[in-house]
N, C-alpha and C positions, 0 to 999 in steps of 0.2 A: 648523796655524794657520788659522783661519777667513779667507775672502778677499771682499770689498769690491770691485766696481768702481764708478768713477765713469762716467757715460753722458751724453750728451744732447747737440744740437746744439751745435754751435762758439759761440765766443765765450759761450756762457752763463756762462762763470765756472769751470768742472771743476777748471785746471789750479791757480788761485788756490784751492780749496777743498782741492784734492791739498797744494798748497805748504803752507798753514797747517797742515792737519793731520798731517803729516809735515815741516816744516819743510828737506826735500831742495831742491834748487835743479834746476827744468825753466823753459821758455821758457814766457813767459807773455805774449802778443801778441792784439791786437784783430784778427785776420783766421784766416779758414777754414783749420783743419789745422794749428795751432801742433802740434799734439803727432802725430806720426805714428807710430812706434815706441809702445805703450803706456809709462806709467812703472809701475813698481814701487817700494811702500815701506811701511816700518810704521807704523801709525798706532796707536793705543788706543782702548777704550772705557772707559769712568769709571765705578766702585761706589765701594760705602764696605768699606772695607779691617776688618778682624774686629779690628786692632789697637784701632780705637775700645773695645772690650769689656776691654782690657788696660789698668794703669796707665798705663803708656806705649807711644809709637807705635813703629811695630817699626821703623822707618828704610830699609824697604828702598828702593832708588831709584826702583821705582813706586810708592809710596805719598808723597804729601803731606799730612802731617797728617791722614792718616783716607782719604784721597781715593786709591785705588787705581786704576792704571793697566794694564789688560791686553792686551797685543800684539795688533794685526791684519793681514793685510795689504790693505794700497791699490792700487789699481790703476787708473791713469787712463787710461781709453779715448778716444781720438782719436773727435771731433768726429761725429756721425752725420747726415747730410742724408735728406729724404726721398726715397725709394726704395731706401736703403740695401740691404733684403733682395736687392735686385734688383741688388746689386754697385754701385751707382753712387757714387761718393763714397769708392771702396775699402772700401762699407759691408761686403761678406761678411768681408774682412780684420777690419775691427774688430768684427765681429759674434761672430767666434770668438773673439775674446778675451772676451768676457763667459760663453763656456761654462763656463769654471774657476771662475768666481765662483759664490758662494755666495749673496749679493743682491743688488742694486744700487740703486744712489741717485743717481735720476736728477735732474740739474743743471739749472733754466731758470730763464732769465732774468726776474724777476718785475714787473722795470721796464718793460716792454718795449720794450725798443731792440734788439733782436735778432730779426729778422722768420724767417721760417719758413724759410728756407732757412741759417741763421745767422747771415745778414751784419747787420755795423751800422746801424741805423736810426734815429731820434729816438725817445727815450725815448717810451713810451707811445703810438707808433705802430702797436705790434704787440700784439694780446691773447694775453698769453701762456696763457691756458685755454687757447686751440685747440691748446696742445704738449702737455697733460695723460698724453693718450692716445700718443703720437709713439715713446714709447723701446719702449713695452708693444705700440704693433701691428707695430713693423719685427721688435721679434724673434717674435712669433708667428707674421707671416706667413714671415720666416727659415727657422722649424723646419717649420712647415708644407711650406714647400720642400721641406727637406731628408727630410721622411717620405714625400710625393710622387715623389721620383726613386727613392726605393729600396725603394717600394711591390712594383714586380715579382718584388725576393728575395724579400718578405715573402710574395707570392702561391705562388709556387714551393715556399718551404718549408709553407704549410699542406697542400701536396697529402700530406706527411710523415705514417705514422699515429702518429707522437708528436710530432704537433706540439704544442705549445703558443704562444701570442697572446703570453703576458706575457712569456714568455722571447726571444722571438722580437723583441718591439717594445722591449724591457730593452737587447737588443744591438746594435741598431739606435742606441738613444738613449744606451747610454753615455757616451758623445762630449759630450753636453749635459749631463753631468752628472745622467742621471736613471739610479734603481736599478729594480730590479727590484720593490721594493715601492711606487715610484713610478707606475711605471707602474699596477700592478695595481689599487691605488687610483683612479688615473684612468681605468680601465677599468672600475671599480664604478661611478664619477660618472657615467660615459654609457651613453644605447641603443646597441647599435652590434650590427650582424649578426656571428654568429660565421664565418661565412667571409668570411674577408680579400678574399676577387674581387667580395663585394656591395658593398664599401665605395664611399662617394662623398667629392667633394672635402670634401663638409661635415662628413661623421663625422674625414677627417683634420684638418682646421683645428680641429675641437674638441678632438680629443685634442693637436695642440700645442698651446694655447692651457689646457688645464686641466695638460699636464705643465709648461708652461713657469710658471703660479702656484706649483706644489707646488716647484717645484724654480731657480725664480730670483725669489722675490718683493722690491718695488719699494716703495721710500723716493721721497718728489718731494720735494726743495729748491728752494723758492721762493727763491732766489739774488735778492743785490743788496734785499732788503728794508729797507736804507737809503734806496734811491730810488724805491723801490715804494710807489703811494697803497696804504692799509691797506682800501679794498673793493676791490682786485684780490687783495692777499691773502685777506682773505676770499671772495671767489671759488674763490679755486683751494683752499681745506682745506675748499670744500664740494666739489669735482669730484673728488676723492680721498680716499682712508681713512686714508693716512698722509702728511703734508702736513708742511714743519720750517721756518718761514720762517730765513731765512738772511741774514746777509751772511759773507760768504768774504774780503773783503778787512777788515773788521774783523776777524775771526780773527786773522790773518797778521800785523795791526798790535799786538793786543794782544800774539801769541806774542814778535814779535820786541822789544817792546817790555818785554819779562818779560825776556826775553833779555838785554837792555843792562841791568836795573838802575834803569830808570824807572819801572815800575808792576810792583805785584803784583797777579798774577791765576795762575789756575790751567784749565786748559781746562776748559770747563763749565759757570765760574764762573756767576753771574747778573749779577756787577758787577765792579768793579777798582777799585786805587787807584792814584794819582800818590803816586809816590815820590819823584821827581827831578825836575832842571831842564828845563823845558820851553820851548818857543817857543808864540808864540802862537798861530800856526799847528798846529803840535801839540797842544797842548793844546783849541783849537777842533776839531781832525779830532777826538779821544777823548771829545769829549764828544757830538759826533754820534753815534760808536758807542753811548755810554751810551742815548742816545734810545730807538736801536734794542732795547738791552739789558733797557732799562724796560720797553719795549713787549711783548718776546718773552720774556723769561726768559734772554736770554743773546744769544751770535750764531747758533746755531743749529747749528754744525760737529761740535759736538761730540754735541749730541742727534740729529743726524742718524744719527751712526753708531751710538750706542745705540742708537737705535730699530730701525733694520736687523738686531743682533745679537740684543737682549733681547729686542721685539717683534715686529719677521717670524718669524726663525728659532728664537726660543724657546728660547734659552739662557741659562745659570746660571754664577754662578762659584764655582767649589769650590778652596777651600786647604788640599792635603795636605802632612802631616807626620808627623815621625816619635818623639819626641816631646808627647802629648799633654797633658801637664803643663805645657812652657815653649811649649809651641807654635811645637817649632824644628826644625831639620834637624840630619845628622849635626853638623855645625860648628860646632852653636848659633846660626845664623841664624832670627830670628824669622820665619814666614810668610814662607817664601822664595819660591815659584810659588804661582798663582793661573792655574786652567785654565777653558776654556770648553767646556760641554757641554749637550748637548740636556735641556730636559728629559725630567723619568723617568728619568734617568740612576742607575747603582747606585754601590755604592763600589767595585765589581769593575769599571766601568765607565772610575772615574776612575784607578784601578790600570792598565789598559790604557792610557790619557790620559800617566801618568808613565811607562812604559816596560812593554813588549812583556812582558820578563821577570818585572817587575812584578804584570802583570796573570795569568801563568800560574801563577805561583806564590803563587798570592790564596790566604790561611787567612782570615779576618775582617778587622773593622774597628770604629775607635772612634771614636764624639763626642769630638771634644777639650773641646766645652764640657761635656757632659756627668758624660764620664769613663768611658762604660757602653759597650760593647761593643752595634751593632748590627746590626739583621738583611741578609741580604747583597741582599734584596728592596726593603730601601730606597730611597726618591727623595730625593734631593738636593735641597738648597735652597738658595736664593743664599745665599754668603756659608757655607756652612758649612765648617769644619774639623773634617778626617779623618785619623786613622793609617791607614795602611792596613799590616798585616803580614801579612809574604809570607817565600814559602821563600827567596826571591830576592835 
């Protein structure tokens, strides 16, 4: 399962964007270091479900009406201050936790009441541009650290006459989640001497800093954009490439509020409706959100994490079966799973994706829409359905 953390100084909103999108129950307090221990939990990313191409929707309990729901996981990381790589703030502690992660989406505060250190402030006392860059330099200079201290094995072993650089900085960087083709790649992108004892601080800070793009790239939520004027938001989707204005506490109000039976919505949505009895109060808080909904295409929770899966990381969703006529499982379940994978991915790929056994015992594969038997060189496209038949 693909993994998600949440980042960014205290108080910007993380744990209220973790709560909506996972609807788990953690503390959720206006002061530094609510969340100490990280949380864990599943959250989704949202496509449109193959069922739409079928008379009827296949029912399964990630899909609504067309709207398909595919598992990820969440991970809220405890509040980061600056100097964090520097251990300060327990930053090394929560720094490791973002190694597991696969991207991260990073949380600030867009109203600005959350001054740089994270504590509370009066709204738009603090520019939040100047945090843009904050989640992206503590973990570069982190890794940097971390290839710095263990620079001297790396010297030692090039005295080796089989040494090799990529395998050598591969093992070194496991740990951060970078491969061996990681590296090597990022070893194409720079000059760099090939003896490891020429190197200087600068060739190391560059290679963290281009392993840690390849290998943890960065979602910004412009959080709280209920109370955010809309040229700070546009400020900050021009200081970055992937930018999701947000509110997190709309979220959490619509989810729970789907919840009880008052409004339908669905995560994603662009809007909602009032179904039920409301107070005026409530009813005033939902249509503030609506404001914000207008404005952005929704509240932002949900594209946020799309755009982290489908957008950084470049994945697709594939729905295998077995079956290619009813487009069911053994049991007659319509489009029971829906996986996530890289693109370029093959149907031998998504064979490995449904099980180990699966994948070894791969003969071919079929378009379900099709009908046709395809090549096993294939790439995968969103949304498609596959037989996959195997000895297995």
């Amino acid at each position: 399962m693909l993994s998600i953390a949440l980042a960014g100084k205290p108080n910007a909103g993380k744990s209220t964007f973790y709560t909506a999108a996972t609807l788990a129950d953690v503390d959720v307090a206006n002061y530094p270091f609510t969340t100490i221990d990280p949380n864990r939990g599943v959250a989704t990313v949202r496509t449109e479900c193959p069922c739409l191409d079928l008379d009827e929707r296949c029912g399964n309990d990630r899909c609504r009406d067309g709207k398909r729901y595919v598992p990820i996981e969440l991970i809220d990381v405890a509040g980061l201050v600056p100097g964090a790589h520097e251990g300060r703030g327990l930053g090394n502690q929560f720094l490791d936790e973002l190694t597991n992660a696969d991207a991260i989406v990073n949380v600030l505060d867009a109203s600005g009441a959350t001054n740089a250190e994270g504590e509370p402030v009066e709204p738009g006392s603090h520019d939040p541009v100047s945090d843009v860059e904050f989640i992206r330099e503590e973990l570069d200079l982190w890794l940097a650290g971390i290839i710095d201290r263990n620079w001297e094995s790396i010297e030692r072993k090039s005295r080796s006459p089989d040494f090799d650089i990529d395998e050598a900085l591969a093992e070194l960087l496991t740990g951060f989640g970078a491969t061996e083709h990681d590296v090597a790649a990022s070893l194409r992108a720079l000059e760099y001497p090939e003896d490891p004892i020429q190197w200087t601080d600068e060739h190391r800070e560059a290679l963290a800093t281009d392993v840690r793009e390849r290998t943890k790239p960065i979602v910004l939520v412009a959080n709280k954009a209920d109370i955010a004027d809309r040229e700070t938001i546009d400020r900050l989707r021009a200081a970055a490439e992937y930018v999701v204005p947000a509110t997190a506490d709309g979220e959490l109000a619509l989810r729970r509020g789907a919840e009880a039976g008052v409004i339908e919505y669905d995560p994603g949505d662009p809007e909602f409706t009032i179904v039920g009895d409301l107070s005026d109060e409530q009813t005033a808080g939902l249509e503030r959100i609506r404001e914000v909904m207008d404005t952005y295409g929704g509240t932002g929770v949900q594209t946020a994490l799309n755009t982290a899966v489908y957008d950084l990381l470049e994945h697709l969703t594939a729905f295998p079966v077995q079956n290619e006529s009813k487009w069911t499982d053994g049991t007659g379940t319509v489009l029971p799973d829906a996986f996530l994978l890289p693109q370029g991915s093959t149907p031998k790929d998504l064979a490995f994706a449904v099980h180990t056994d699966i994948g070894e015992g791969y003969l071919h594969a079929v378009d379900a829409r099709s009908k046709r038997k395809i090549s096993d060189s294939y790439e995968l496209d969103e949304g498609d359905v596959i037989k996959v038949v195997s000895t297995n």
